[in-house]
N, CA, C and O atoms as a GROMACS GRO file, in nm:
protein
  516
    1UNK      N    1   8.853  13.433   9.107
    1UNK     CA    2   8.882  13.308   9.174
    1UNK      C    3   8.912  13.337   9.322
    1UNK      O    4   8.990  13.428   9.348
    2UNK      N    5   8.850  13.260   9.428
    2UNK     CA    6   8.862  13.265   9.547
    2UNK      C    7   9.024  13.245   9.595
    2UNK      O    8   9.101  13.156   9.558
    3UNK      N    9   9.056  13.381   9.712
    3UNK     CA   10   9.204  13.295   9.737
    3UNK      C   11   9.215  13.176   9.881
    3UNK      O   12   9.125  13.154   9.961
    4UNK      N   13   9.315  13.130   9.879
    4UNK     CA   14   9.311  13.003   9.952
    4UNK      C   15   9.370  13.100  10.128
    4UNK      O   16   9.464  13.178  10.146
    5UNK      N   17   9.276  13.051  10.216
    5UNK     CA   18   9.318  13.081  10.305
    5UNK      C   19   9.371  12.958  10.413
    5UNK      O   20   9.296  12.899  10.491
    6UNK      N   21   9.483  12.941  10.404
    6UNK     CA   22   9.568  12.871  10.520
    6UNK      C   23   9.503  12.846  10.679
    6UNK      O   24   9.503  12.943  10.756
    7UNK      N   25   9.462  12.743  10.715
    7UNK     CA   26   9.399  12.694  10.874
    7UNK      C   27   9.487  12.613  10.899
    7UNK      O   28   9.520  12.544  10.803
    8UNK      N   29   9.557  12.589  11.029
    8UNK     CA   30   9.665  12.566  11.127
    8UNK      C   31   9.595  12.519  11.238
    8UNK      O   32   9.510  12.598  11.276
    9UNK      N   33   9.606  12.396  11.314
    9UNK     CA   34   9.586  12.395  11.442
    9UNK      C   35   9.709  12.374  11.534
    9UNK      O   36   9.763  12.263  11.532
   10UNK      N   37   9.749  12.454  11.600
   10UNK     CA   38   9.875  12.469  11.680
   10UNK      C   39   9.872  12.348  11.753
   10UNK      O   40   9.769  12.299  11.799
   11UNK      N   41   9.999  12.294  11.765
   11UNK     CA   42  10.041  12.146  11.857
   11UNK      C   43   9.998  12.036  11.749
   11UNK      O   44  10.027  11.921  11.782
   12UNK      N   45   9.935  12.051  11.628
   12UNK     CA   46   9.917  11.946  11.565
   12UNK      C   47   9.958  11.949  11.390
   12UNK      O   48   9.937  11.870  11.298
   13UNK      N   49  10.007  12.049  11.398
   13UNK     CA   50  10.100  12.061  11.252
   13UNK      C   51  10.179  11.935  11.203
   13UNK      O   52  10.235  11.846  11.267
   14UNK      N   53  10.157  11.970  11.002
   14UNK     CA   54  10.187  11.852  10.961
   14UNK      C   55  10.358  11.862  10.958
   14UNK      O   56  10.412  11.971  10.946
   15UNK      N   57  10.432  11.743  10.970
   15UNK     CA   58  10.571  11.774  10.968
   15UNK      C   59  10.622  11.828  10.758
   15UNK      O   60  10.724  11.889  10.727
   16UNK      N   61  10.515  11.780  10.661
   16UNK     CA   62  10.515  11.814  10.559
   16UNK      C   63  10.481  11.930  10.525
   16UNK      O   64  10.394  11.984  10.594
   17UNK      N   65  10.550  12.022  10.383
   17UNK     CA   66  10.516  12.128  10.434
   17UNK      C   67  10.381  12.151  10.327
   17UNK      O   68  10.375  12.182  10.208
   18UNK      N   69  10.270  12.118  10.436
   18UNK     CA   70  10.143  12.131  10.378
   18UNK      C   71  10.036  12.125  10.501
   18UNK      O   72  10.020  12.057  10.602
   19UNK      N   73   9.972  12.230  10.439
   19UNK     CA   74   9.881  12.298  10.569
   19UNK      C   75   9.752  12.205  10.647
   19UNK      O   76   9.723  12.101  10.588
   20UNK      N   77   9.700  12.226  10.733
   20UNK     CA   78   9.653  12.139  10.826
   20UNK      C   79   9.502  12.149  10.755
   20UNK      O   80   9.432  12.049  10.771
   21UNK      N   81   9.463  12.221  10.703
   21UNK     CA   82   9.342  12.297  10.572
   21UNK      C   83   9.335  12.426  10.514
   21UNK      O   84   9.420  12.511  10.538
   22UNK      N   85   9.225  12.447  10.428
   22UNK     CA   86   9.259  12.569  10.349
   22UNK      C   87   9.102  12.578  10.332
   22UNK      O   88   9.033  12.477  10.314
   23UNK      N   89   9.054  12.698  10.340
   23UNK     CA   90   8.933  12.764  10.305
   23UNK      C   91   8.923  12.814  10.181
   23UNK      O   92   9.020  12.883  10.151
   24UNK      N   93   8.825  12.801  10.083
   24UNK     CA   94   8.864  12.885   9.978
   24UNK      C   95   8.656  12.927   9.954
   24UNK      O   96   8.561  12.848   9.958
   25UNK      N   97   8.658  13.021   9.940
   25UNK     CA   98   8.540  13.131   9.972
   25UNK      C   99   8.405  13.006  10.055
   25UNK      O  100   8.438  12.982  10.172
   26UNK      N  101   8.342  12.970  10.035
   26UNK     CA  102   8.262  12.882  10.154
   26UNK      C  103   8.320  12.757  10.134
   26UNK      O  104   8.221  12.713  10.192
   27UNK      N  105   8.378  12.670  10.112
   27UNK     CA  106   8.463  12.570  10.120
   27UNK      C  107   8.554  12.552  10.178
   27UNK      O  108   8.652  12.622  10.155
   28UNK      N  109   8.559  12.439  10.286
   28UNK     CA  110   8.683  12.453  10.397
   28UNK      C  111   8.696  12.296  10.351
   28UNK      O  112   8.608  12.213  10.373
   29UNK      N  113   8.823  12.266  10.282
   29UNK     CA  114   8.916  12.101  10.286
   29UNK      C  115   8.978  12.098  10.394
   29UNK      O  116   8.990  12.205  10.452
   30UNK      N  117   9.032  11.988  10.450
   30UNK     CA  118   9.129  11.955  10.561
   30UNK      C  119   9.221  11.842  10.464
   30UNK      O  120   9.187  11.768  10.371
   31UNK      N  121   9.341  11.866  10.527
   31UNK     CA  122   9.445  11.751  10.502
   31UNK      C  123   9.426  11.674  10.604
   31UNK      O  124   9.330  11.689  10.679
   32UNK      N  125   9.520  11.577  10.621
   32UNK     CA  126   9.474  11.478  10.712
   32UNK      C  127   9.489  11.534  10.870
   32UNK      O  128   9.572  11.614  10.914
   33UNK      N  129   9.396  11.476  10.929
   33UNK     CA  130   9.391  11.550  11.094
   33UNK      C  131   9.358  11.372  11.178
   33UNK      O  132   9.273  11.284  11.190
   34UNK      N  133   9.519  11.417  11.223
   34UNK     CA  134   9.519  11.269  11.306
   34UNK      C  135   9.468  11.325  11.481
   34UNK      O  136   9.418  11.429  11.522
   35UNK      N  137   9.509  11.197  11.547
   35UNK     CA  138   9.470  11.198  11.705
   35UNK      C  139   9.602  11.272  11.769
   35UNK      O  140   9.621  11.229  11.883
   36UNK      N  141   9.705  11.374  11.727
   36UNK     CA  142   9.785  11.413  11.823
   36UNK      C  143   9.715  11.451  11.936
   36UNK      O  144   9.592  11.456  11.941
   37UNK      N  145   9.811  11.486  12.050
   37UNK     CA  146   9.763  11.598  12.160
   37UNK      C  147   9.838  11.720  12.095
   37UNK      O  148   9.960  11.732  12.077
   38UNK      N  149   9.770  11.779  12.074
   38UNK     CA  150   9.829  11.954  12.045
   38UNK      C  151   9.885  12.014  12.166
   38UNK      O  152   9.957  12.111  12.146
   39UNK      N  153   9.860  11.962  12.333
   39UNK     CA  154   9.942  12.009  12.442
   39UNK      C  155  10.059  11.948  12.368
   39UNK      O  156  10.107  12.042  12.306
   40UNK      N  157  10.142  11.820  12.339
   40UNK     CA  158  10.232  11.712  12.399
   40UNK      C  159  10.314  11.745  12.223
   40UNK      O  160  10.433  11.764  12.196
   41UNK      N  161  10.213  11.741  12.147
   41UNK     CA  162  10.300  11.684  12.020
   41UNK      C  163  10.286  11.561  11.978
   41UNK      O  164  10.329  11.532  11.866
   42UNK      N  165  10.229  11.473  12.049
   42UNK     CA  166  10.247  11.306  12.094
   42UNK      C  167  10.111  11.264  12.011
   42UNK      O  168  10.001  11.316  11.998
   43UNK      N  169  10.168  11.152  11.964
   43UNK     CA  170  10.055  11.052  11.953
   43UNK      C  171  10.038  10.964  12.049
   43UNK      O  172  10.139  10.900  12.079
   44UNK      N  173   9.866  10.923  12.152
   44UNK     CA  174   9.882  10.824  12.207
   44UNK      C  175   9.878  10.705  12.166
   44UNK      O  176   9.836  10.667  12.057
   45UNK      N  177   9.925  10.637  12.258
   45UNK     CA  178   9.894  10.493  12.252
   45UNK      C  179   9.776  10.443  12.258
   45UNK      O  180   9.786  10.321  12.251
   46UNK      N  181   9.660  10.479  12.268
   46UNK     CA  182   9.516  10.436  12.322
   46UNK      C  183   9.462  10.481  12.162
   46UNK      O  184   9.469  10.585  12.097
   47UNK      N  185   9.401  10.334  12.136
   47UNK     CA  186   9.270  10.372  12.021
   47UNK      C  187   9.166  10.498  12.047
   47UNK      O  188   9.170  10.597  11.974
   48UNK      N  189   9.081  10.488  12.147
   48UNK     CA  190   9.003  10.561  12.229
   48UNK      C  191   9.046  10.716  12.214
   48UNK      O  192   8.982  10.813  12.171
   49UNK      N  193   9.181  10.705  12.267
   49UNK     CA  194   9.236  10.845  12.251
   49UNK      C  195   9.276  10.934  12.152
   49UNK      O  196   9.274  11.056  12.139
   50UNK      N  197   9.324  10.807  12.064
   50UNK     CA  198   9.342  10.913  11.918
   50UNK      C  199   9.205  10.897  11.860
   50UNK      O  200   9.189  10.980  11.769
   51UNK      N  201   9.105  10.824  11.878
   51UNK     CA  202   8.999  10.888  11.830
   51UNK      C  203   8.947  11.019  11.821
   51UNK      O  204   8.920  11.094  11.727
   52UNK      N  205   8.936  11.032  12.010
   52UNK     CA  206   8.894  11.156  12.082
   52UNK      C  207   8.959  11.278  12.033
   52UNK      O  208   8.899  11.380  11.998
   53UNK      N  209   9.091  11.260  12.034
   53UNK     CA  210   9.189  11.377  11.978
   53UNK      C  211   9.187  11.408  11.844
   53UNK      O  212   9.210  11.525  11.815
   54UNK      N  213   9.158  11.306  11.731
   54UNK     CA  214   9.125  11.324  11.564
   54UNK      C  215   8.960  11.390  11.593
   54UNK      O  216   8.956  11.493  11.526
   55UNK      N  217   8.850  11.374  11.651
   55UNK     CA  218   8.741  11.445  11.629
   55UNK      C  219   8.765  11.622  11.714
   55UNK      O  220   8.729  11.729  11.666
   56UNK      N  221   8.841  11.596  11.859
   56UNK     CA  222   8.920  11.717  11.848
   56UNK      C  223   8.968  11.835  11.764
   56UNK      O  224   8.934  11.953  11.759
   57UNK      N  225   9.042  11.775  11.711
   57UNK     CA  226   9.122  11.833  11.646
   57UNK      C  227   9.049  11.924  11.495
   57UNK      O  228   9.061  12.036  11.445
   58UNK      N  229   8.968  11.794  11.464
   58UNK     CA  230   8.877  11.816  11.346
   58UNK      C  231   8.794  11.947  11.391
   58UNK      O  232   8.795  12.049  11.322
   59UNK      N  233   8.722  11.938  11.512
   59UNK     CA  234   8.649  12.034  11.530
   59UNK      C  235   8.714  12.174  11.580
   59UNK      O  236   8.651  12.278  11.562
   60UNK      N  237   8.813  12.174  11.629
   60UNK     CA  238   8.904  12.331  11.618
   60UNK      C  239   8.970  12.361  11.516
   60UNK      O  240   9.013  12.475  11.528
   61UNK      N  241   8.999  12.311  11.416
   61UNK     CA  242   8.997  12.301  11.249
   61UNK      C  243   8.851  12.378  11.223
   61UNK      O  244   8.817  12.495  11.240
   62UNK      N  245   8.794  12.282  11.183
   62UNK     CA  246   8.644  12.370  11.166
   62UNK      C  247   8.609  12.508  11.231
   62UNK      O  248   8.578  12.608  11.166
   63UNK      N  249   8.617  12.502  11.353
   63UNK     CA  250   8.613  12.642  11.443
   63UNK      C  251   8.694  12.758  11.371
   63UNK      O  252   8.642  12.870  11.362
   64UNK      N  253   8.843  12.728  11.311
   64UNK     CA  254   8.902  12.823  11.311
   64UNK      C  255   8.921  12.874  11.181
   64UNK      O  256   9.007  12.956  11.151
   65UNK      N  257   8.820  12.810  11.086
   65UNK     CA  258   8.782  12.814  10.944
   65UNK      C  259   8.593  12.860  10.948
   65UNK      O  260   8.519  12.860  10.849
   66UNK      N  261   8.553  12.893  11.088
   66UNK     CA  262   8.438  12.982  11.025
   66UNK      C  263   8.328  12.846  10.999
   66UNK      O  264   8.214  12.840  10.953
   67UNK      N  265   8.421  12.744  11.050
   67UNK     CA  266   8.259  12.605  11.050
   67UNK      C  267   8.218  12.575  11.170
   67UNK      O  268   8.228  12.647  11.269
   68UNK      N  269   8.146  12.414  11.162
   68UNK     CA  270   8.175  12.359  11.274
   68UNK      C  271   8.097  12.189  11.183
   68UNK      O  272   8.101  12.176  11.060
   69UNK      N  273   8.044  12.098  11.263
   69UNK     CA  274   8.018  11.972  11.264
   69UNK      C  275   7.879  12.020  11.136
   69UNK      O  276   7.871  11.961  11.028
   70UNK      N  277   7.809  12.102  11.164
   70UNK     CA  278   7.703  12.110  11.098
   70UNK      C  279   7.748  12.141  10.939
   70UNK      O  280   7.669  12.120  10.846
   71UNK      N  281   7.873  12.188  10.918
   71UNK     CA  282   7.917  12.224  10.794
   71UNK      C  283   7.945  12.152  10.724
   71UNK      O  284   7.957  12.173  10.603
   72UNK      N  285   7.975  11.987  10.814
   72UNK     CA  286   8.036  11.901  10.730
   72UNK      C  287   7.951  11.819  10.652
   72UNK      O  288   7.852  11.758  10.690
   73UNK      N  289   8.024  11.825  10.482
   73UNK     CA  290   7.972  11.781  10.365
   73UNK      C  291   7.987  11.551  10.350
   73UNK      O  292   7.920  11.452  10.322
   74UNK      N  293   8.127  11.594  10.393
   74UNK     CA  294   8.196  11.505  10.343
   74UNK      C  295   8.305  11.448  10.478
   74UNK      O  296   8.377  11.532  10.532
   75UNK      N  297   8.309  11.333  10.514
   75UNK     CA  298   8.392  11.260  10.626
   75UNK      C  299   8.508  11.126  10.558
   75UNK      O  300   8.484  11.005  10.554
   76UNK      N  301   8.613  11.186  10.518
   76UNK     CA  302   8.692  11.057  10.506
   76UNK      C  303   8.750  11.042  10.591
   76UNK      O  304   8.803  11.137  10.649
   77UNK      N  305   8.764  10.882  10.642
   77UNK     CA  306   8.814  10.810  10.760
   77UNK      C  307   8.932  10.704  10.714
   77UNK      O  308   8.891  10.591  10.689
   78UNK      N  309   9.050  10.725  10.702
   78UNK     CA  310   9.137  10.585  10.709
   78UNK      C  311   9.145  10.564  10.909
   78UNK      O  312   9.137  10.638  11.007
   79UNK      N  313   9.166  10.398  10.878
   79UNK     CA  314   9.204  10.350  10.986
   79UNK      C  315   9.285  10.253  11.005
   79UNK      O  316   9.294  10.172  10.913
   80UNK      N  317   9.360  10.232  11.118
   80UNK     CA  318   9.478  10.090  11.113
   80UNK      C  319   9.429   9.966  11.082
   80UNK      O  320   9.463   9.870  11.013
   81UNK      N  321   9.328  10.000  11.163
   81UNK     CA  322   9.203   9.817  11.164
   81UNK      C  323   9.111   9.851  11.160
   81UNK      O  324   9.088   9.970  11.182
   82UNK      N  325   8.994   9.742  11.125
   82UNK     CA  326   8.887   9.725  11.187
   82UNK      C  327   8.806   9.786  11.296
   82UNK      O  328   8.692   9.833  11.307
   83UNK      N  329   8.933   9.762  11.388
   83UNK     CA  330   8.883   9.715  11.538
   83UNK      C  331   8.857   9.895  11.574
   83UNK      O  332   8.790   9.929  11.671
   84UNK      N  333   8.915   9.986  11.486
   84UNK     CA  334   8.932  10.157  11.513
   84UNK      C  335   8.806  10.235  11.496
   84UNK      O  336   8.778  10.343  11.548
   85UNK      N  337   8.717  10.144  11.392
   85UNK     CA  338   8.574  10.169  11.354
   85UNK      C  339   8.503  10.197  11.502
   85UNK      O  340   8.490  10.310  11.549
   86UNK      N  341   8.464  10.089  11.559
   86UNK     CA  342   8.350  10.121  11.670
   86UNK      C  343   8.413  10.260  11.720
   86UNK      O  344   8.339  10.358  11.720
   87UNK      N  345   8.595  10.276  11.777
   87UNK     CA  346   8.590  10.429  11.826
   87UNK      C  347   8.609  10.577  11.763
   87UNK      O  348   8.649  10.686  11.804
   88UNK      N  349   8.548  10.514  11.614
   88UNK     CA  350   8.528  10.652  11.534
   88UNK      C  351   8.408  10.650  11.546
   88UNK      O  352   8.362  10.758  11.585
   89UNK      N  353   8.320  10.554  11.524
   89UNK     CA  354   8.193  10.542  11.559
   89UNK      C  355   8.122  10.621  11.654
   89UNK      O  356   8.020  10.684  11.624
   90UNK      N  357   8.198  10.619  11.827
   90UNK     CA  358   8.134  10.659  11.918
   90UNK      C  359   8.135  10.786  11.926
   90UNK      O  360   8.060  10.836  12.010
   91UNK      N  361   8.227  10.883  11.835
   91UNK     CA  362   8.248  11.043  11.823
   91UNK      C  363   8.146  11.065  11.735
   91UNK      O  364   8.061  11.150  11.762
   92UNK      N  365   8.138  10.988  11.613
   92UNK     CA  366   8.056  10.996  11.507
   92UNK      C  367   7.941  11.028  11.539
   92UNK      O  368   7.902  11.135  11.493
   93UNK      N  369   7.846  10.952  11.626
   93UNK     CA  370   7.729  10.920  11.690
   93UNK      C  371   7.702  11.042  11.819
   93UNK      O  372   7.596  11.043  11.881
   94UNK      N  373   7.807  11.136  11.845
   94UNK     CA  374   7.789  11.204  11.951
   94UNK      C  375   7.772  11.334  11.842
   94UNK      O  376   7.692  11.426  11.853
   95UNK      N  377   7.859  11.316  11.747
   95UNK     CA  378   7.858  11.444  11.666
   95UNK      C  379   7.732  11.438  11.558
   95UNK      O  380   7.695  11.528  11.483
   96UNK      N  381   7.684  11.320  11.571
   96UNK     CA  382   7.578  11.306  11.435
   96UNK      C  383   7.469  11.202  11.488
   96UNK      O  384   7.470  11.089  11.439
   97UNK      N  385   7.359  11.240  11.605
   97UNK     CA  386   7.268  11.176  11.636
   97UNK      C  387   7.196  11.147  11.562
   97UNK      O  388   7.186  11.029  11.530
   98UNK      N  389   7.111  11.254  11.501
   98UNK     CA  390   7.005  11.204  11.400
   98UNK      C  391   7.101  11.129  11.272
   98UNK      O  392   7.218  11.146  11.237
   99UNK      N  393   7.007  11.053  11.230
   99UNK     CA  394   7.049  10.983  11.075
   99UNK      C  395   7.014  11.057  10.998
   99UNK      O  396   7.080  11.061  10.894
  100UNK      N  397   6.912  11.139  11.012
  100UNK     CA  398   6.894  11.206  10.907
  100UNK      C  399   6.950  11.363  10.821
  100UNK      O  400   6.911  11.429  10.724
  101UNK      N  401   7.079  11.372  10.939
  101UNK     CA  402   7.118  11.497  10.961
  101UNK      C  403   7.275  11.462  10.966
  101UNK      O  404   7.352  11.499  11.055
  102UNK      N  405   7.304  11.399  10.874
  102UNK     CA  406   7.509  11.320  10.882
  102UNK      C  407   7.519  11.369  10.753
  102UNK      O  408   7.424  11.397  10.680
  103UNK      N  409   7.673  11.381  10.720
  103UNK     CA  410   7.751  11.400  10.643
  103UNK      C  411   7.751  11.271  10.568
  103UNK      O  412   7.704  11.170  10.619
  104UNK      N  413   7.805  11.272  10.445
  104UNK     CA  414   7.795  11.126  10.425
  104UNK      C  415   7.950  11.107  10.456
  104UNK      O  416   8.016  11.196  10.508
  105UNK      N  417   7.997  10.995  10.422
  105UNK     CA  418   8.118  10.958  10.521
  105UNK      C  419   8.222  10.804  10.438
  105UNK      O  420   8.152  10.729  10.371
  106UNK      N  421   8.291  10.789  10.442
  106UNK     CA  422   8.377  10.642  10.360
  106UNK      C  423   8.505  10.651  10.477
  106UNK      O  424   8.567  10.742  10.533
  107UNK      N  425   8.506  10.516  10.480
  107UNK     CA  426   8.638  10.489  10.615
  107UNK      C  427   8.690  10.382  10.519
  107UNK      O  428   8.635  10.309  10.436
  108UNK      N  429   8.844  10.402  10.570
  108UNK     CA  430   8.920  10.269  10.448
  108UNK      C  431   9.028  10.213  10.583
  108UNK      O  432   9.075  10.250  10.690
  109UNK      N  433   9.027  10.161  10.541
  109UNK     CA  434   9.191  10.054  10.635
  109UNK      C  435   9.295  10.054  10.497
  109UNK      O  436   9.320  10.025  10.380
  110UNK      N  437   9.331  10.114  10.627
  110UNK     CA  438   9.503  10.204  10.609
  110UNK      C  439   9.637  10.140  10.661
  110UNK      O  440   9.641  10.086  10.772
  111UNK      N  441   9.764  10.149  10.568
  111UNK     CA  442   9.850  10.169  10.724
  111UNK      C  443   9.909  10.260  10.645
  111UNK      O  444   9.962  10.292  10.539
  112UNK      N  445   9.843  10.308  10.845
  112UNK     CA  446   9.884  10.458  10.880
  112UNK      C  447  10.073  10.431  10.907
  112UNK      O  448  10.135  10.327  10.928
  113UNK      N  449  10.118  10.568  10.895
  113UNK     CA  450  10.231  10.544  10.944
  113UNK      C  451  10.253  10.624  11.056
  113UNK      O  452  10.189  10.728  11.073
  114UNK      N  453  10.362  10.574  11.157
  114UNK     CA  454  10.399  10.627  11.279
  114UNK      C  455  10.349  10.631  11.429
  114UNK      O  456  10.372  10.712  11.519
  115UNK      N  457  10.282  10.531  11.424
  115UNK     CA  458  10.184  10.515  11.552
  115UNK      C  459  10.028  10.558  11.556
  115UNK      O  460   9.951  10.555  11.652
  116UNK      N  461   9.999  10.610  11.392
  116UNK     CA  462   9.850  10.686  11.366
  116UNK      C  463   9.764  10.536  11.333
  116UNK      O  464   9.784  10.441  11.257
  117UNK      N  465   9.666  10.568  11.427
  117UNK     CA  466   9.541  10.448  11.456
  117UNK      C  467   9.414  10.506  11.317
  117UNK      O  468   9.336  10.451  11.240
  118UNK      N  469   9.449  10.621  11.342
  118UNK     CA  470   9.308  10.731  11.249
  118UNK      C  471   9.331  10.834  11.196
  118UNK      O  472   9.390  10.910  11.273
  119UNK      N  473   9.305  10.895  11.056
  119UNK     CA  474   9.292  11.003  11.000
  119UNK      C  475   9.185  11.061  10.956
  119UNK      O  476   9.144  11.014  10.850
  120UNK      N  477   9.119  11.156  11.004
  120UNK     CA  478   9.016  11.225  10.927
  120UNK      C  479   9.026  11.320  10.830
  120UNK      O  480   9.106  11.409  10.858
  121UNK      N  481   8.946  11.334  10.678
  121UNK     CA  482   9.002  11.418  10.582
  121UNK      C  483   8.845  11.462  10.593
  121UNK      O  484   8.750  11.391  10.624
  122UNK      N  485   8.846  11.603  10.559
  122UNK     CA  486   8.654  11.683  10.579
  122UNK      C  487   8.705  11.748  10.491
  122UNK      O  488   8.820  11.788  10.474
  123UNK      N  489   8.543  11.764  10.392
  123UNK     CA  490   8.468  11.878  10.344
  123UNK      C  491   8.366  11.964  10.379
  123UNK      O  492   8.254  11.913  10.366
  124UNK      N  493   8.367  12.080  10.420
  124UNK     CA  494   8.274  12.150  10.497
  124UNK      C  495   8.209  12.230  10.379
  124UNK      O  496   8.273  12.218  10.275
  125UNK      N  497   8.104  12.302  10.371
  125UNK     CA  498   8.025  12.394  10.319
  125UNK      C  499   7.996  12.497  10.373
  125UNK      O  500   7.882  12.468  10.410
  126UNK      N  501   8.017  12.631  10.418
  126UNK     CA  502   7.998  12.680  10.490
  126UNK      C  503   7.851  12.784  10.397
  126UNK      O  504   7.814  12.747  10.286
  127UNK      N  505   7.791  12.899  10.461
  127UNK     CA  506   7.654  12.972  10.447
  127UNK      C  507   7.699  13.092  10.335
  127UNK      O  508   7.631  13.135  10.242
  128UNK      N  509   7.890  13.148  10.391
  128UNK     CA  510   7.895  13.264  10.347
  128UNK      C  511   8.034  13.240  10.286
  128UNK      O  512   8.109  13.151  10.328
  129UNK      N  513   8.069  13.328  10.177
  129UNK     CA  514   8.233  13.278  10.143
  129UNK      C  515   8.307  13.342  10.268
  129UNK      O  516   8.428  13.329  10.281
   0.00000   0.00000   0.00000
Protein backbone atom coordinates (compact mmCIF):
# COMPACT_ATOMS: atom_id res chain seq x y z
CA UNK A 1 0.00 0.00 0.00
CA UNK A 2 1.21 3.39 -1.05
CA UNK A 3 2.26 5.78 1.89
CA UNK A 4 0.53 9.13 2.12
CA UNK A 5 2.74 11.92 1.52
CA UNK A 6 1.74 15.28 3.24
CA UNK A 7 1.68 18.71 0.64
CA UNK A 8 1.57 22.10 2.52
CA UNK A 9 1.38 25.39 0.87
CA UNK A 10 3.04 27.87 3.25
CA UNK A 11 0.87 31.17 4.11
CA UNK A 12 -2.19 29.12 3.32
CA UNK A 13 -2.49 26.35 5.89
CA UNK A 14 -5.64 24.87 7.13
CA UNK A 15 -6.35 26.19 10.76
CA UNK A 16 -7.74 22.30 11.15
CA UNK A 17 -5.44 19.91 11.78
CA UNK A 18 -5.61 18.49 8.29
CA UNK A 19 -3.26 18.85 5.52
CA UNK A 20 -3.57 21.20 2.57
CA UNK A 21 -3.21 17.56 0.29
CA UNK A 22 -1.69 14.28 0.28
CA UNK A 23 -0.08 12.28 -2.57
CA UNK A 24 -0.39 8.76 -2.40
CA UNK A 25 1.84 6.90 -5.25
CA UNK A 26 0.39 8.84 -8.62
CA UNK A 27 -2.59 10.32 -6.95
CA UNK A 28 -2.48 13.77 -5.55
CA UNK A 29 -6.16 14.82 -3.45
CA UNK A 30 -6.32 18.35 -2.14
CA UNK A 31 -8.44 19.45 0.82
CA UNK A 32 -10.02 22.49 0.34
CA UNK A 33 -7.72 25.34 -1.21
CA UNK A 34 -9.37 28.67 -0.75
CA UNK A 35 -8.30 32.35 -2.17
CA UNK A 36 -5.88 33.27 0.88
CA UNK A 37 -2.77 35.41 0.14
CA UNK A 38 -0.05 33.08 1.43
CA UNK A 39 2.14 36.63 1.73
CA UNK A 40 -0.75 38.18 4.30
CA UNK A 41 -2.63 35.13 5.75
CA UNK A 42 -5.73 37.21 4.64
CA UNK A 43 -8.61 36.55 2.80
CA UNK A 44 -9.57 39.31 0.32
CA UNK A 45 -12.37 41.10 -0.03
CA UNK A 46 -12.55 41.03 -3.92
CA UNK A 47 -14.39 38.04 -5.72
CA UNK A 48 -11.77 38.44 -8.55
CA UNK A 49 -9.13 38.03 -6.01
CA UNK A 50 -9.95 35.08 -4.19
CA UNK A 51 -10.52 33.58 -7.36
CA UNK A 52 -7.01 34.42 -8.62
CA UNK A 53 -5.48 33.32 -5.28
CA UNK A 54 -7.73 29.75 -5.07
CA UNK A 55 -6.32 28.89 -8.79
CA UNK A 56 -2.95 30.12 -7.22
CA UNK A 57 -2.78 28.36 -4.70
CA UNK A 58 -4.20 25.20 -6.44
CA UNK A 59 -1.42 25.36 -8.80
CA UNK A 60 1.62 25.53 -6.19
CA UNK A 61 -0.24 22.64 -4.53
CA UNK A 62 0.07 20.77 -7.69
CA UNK A 63 3.71 22.00 -8.28
CA UNK A 64 4.76 20.80 -4.99
CA UNK A 65 3.12 17.32 -5.37
CA UNK A 66 5.01 16.50 -8.69
CA UNK A 67 1.72 17.84 -10.90
CA UNK A 68 0.47 20.62 -12.48
CA UNK A 69 -3.05 21.74 -14.42
CA UNK A 70 -2.49 18.95 -16.96
CA UNK A 71 -2.78 16.33 -14.10
CA UNK A 72 -5.99 17.39 -13.17
CA UNK A 73 -8.62 14.53 -13.14
CA UNK A 74 -11.24 16.02 -11.22
CA UNK A 75 -12.25 20.00 -10.21
CA UNK A 76 -14.63 20.51 -7.27
CA UNK A 77 -15.78 24.06 -6.92
CA UNK A 78 -18.07 25.33 -3.93
CA UNK A 79 -19.02 28.90 -4.15
CA UNK A 80 -20.85 31.75 -2.06
CA UNK A 81 -23.07 32.65 -5.14
CA UNK A 82 -23.77 32.46 -8.36
CA UNK A 83 -22.36 35.57 -9.17
CA UNK A 84 -18.48 33.65 -8.14
CA UNK A 85 -19.02 31.33 -11.25
CA UNK A 86 -18.08 33.76 -14.16
CA UNK A 87 -14.64 34.44 -11.83
CA UNK A 88 -13.88 30.81 -11.55
CA UNK A 89 -14.73 30.66 -14.98
CA UNK A 90 -12.13 33.18 -16.19
CA UNK A 91 -9.07 31.04 -14.44
CA UNK A 92 -10.83 28.00 -15.68
CA UNK A 93 -10.71 29.12 -19.33
CA UNK A 94 -7.03 30.38 -19.00
CA UNK A 95 -6.08 27.06 -17.43
CA UNK A 96 -8.30 24.92 -19.81
CA UNK A 97 -8.58 26.46 -23.39
CA UNK A 98 -9.32 23.63 -25.40
CA UNK A 99 -12.71 21.80 -24.52
CA UNK A 100 -11.40 19.03 -25.41
CA UNK A 101 -8.56 18.85 -23.02
CA UNK A 102 -10.53 19.84 -19.26
CA UNK A 103 -10.86 18.00 -16.31
CA UNK A 104 -14.27 17.33 -15.71
CA UNK A 105 -15.41 19.65 -12.98
CA UNK A 106 -18.97 20.18 -10.48
CA UNK A 107 -19.29 23.69 -8.67
CA UNK A 108 -22.02 23.81 -5.83
CA UNK A 109 -23.19 27.01 -3.85
CA UNK A 110 -21.98 26.92 -0.60
CA UNK A 111 -21.83 28.92 2.48
CA UNK A 112 -18.56 29.18 2.80
CA UNK A 113 -17.54 30.23 6.12
CA UNK A 114 -15.37 33.24 7.12
CA UNK A 115 -15.20 35.57 4.32
CA UNK A 116 -14.41 32.41 1.68
CA UNK A 117 -16.15 33.44 -1.78
CA UNK A 118 -14.45 29.88 -3.28
CA UNK A 119 -13.06 26.54 -2.59
CA UNK A 120 -11.34 24.31 -4.86
CA UNK A 121 -11.08 20.44 -4.02
CA UNK A 122 -8.66 18.48 -7.10
CA UNK A 123 -7.88 15.15 -8.16
CA UNK A 124 -4.75 14.90 -10.07
CA UNK A 125 -3.29 11.72 -11.83
CA UNK A 126 0.03 11.98 -12.13
CA UNK A 127 2.53 9.55 -15.05
CA UNK A 128 4.71 8.06 -12.16
CA UNK A 129 3.93 7.04 -8.43
Amino acid sequence: MPVRRVIEVPGVEHSAPIPMGVRMGNMLFSSAVMGKDPATGELPSSPERQAELAFANLATLLERGGASPANLAHLGVLVRGDDMRKHVNDHWLRWFPDPNDRPARHTTVADLPGGMLVQLEAIAVLDTP
